[in-house]
N, C-alpha and C positions, 0 to 999 in steps of 0.2 A: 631392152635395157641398153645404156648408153656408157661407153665406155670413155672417160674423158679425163687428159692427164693434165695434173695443174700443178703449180709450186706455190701457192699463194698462203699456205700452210706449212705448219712445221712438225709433219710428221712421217715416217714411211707405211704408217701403217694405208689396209685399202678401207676409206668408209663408206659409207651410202648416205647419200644427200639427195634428197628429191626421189628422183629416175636415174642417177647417176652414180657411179662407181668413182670415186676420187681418187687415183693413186699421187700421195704427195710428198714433196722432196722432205728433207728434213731439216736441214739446218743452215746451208750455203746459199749465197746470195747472188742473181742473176742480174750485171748491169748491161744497156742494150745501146750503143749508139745510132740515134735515128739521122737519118737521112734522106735524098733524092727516092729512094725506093721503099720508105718505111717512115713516110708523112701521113699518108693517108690514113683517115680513121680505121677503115677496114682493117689494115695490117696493121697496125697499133693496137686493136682490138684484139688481134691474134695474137698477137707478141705475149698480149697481158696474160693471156688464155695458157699460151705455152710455156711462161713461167717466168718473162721480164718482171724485175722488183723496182727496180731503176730507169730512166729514160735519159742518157744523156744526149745535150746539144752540142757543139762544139762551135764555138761563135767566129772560128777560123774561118767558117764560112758560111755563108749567106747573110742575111740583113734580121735587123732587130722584127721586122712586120713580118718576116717567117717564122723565128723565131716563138714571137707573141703567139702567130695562130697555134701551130703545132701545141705550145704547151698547153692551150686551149681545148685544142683536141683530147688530150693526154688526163688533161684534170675532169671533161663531161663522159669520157670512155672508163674513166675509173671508178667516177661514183656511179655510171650506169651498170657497171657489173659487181659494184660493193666489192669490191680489192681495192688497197693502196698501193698506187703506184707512185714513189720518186721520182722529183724532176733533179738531176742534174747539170749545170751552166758550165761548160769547161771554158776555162777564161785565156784568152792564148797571150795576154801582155804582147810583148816581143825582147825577142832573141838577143836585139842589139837595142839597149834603153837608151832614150835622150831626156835628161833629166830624175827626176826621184822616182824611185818605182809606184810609189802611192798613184800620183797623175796618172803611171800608165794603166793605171788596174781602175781609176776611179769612175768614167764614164760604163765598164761594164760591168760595178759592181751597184750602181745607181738601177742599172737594167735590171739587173739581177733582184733586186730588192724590189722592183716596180713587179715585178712579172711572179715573185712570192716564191723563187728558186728552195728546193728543199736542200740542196746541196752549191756549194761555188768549189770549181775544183782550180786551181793556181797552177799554172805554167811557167817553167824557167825561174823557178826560187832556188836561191844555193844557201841561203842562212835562217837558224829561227828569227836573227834580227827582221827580216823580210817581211817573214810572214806575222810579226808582231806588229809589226808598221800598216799591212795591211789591216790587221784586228783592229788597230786601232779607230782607223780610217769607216771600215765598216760598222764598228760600233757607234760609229754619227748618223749612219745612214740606219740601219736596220741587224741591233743589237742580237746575237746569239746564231745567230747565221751560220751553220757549220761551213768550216772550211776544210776541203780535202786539198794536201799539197801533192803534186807529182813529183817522186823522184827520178827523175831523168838525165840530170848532169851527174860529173865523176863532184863537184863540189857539195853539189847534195847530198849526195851518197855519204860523203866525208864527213858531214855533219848532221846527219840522218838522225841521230839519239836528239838533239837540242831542236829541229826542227819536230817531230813527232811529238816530243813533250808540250809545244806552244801551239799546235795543229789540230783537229779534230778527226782527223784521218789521214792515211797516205794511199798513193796509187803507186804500183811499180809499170811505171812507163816504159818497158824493156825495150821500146825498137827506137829511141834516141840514147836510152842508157846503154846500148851495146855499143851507138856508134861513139859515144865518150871511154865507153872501158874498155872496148875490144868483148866480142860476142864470147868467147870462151871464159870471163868471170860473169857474166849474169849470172846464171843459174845459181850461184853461191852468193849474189850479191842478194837474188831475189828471196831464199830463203833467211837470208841475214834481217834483210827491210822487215819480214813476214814478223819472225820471231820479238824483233825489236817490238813494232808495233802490239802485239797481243802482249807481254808484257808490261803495257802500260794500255791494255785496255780498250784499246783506239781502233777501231775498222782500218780494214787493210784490200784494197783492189788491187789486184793481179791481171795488170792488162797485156795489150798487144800485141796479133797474131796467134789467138789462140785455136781457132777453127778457120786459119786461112783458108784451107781449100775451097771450102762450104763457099768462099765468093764465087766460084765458077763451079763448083761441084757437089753433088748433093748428098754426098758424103768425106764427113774427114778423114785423114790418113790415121794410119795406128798408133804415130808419133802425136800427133796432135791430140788423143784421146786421152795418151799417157801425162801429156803437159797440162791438159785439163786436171787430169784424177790426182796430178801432182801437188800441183797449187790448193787443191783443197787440203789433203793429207796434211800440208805443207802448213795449211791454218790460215788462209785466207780466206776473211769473211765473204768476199765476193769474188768472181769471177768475172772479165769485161770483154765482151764481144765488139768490134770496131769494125773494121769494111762488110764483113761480113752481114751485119745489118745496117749500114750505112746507104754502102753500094753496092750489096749482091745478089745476086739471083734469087738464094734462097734463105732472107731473112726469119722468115718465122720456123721455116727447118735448122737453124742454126742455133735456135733458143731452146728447140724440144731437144736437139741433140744433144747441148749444154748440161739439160737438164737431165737427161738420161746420164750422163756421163759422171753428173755431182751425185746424183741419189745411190751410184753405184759405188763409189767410190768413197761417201760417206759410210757405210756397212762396213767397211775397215777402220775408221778412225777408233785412235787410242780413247775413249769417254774417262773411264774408269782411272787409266795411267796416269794420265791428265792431272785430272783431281786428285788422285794421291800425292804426286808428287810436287803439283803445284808451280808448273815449269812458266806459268805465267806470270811471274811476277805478283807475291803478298804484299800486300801494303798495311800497315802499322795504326787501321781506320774502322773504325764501328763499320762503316757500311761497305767496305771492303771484305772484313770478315764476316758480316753476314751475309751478306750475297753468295757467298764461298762455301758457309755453311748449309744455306736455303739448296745449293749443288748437291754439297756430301748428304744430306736427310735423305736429295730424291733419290739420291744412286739407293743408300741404303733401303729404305723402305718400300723401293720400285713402283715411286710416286706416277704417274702419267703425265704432269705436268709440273710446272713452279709458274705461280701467276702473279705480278708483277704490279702494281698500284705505282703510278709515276706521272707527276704532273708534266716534270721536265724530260723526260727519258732516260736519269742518268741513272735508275734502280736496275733497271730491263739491260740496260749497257753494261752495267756491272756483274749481272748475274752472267751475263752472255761470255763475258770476258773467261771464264771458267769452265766454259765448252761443256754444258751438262747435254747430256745424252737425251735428256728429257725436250720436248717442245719448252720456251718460253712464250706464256701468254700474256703480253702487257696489256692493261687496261688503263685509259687515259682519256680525260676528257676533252684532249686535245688536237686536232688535225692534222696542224703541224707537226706533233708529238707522233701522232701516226706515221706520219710521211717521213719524217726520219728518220723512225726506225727500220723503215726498208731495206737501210744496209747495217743491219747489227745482226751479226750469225744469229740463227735459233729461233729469233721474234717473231712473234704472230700481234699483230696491235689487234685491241678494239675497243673503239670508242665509245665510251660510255658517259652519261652524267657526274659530274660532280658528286664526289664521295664527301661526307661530313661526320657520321658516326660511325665509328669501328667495328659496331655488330653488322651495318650497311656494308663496310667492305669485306666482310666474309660471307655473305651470301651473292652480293654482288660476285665475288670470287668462284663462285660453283654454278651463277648463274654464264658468265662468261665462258666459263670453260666446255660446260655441256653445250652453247650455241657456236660455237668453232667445229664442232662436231670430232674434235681431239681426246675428247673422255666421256666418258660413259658414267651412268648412276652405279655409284658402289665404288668409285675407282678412287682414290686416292689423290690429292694434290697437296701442294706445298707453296704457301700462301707468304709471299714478303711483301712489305709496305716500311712506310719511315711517320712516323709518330712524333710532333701531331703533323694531323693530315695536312698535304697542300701544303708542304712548306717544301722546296726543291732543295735536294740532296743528301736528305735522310733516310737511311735506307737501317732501321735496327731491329724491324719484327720480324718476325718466324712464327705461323700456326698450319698443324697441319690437319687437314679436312677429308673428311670421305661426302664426297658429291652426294 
């Protein structure tokens, strides 16, 4: 029997699949920056295996025809092992702009759209004006396009709540944000970003220098374990690995590490506090409160899952938002919708057919959940959808099902 550790699931329990014993993370999200040492199909393969959700490029360097291959690679290696892997495009603008920032962002958002990026992550943004200007701009090119913004200047920082709200995501870019604030307010600055962002619902990466050693050493320091186990506690949907799988020795040791370190550290997260107290931010919205409540049902009645019907992804985002302890299972007949969801704490996508009649998506609902191999016949789940079907951003049913 084959003993093999994966994150491509959202659960801790150990299952049996095939010949193999699954032990899977639960809810934290793994992004991976590839590079010189971690192009190659083989390691890309392993990456996927050891629990990357994400694949970022970083367009600071090399050229657009490496680029194209790699993500090449990245999309024939994910439907050959049926996981969804994310591509993210980190877009580096520059530092010193000549002229309107749109221009500078526009030839690599044109790429971006050609090459079908699941994520565009923005560099050196200080205002929501900025990034509204770019919405705008990409909405000519290739409309709904998530954008994640990095916070890395002290002016970002300052205006972090109005950027977050016009953005689809933030990163905490801590190693140019220290050299803007001085390294002794990160840590406060980065749990500030964290909080902000899940408040309103939005993914949150926590990047830079998290398993430095791991680029020359095949193991992390204690500090660096603790700064992992941190960032989750802390409520970041993802976690981001940078040299260490870019340019170091031991890239695909650096993702199982990762992964060891969130699954452990998940086993302390507050679930239950959470939800009672509701420290993420209520919103005064049908599918706000029910996504909330689809949480409070699982906690109570010790559902195994909450399974998710979402054209556009924003049902599964919503429930995610509420940090339920349960696996989220979305189902979506969408690719994209899949590949998205890669950095939303909790989510397990799968792709399925177009849903039309309501009795079809509650069996459709036990059928997915029994093929994730996350629930078992007899177990309990907790079914939300938005009524009528296929219309994006209704989120107002509740039924709950014994598989």
């Amino acid at each position: 029997m084959i003993w093999c550790y994966t994150t491509t699931r959202s659960t801790h329990d150990i299952i049996l699949m095939g010949n193999a014993l699954v032990i899977m993370r639960i809810h934290s999200k793994i992004v991976c920056t590839l590079g010189p040492v971690s192009s190659s199909p083989e390691i890309i393969e392993n990456m996927i295996k050891a629990g990357m959700d994400i694949a970022r490029l970083n367009l600071s360097y090399g050229n657009y025809e490496e680029h194209a291959r790699t993500i090449s690679i990245i999309r024939s290696i994910s439907e050959k092992l049926g996981e969804p892997a994310g591509v993210m495009l980190d877009l580096p603008g520059y530092k010193r702009r000549r002229g309107g920032i749109v221009e500078v962002f526009r030839d690599q958002l044109e790429f971006a759209s050609e090459q079908d990026a699941d994520f565009i992550a923005l560099s050196f943004i200080t205002s929501a004006e900025q990034v509204s200007e770019i919405r705008d701009l990409l909405n000519t090119i290739d409309p709904q396009k998530p954008l994640i913004v990095k916070i890395e200047q002290e002016k970002a920082l300052e205006n972090s709540k109005g950027i977050i709200e016009v953005s689809d995501g933030i990163m905490v870019a801590r190693g140019d944000l220290a050299l803007e604030i001085s390294i002794e307010k990160v840590p406060l600055a980065q749990k500030r970003l964290i909080r902000e962002a899940n408040q309103r619902g939005k993914p949150v990466i926590t990047a830079t220098q998290m398993l430095e050693s791991m680029v020359r050493f095949p193991q992390p320091t204690r500090a660096e374990a603790t700064d992992v186990s941190n960032a989750v506690l802390d409520g970041s949907d993802a976690v981001m690995l940078s040299e260490e799988t870019a340019i170091g020795k031991y890239p695909v040791e650096s993702v199982a590490m990762m992964n060891r370190i969130a699954m452990e550290a998940e086993t302390a997260l507050p679930y239950h506090e959470v939800l009672e107290i509701g420290s993420y931010g209520l919103l005064p919205e049908v599918d706000d409160a029910t996504a909330r409540a689809a949480c409070q049902i699982a906690h109570q009645i010790d559902a195994k899952a909450i399974i998710t019907f979402t054209a556009g992804g924003t049902t599964a985002m919503r429930v995610s938002k509420y940090r339920p302890q349960q696996p989220i299972i979305a189902v979506t007949p969408s690719q994209k919708v899949v590949n998205r969801l890669t950095l939303s704490w909790g989510v397990v996508s799968v792709k399925k057919h177009e849903f039309n009649v309501l009795e079809e998506v509650f069996e459709l609902a036990k059928q997915s959940a029994l093929e994730t191999g996350i629930v078992k016949k007899g177990e309990l789940i907790v079914i939300t959808a938005g009524i009528p079907l296929k219309v994006p951003g209704q989120t107002n049913l509740l039924k709950v099902e014994r598989v």
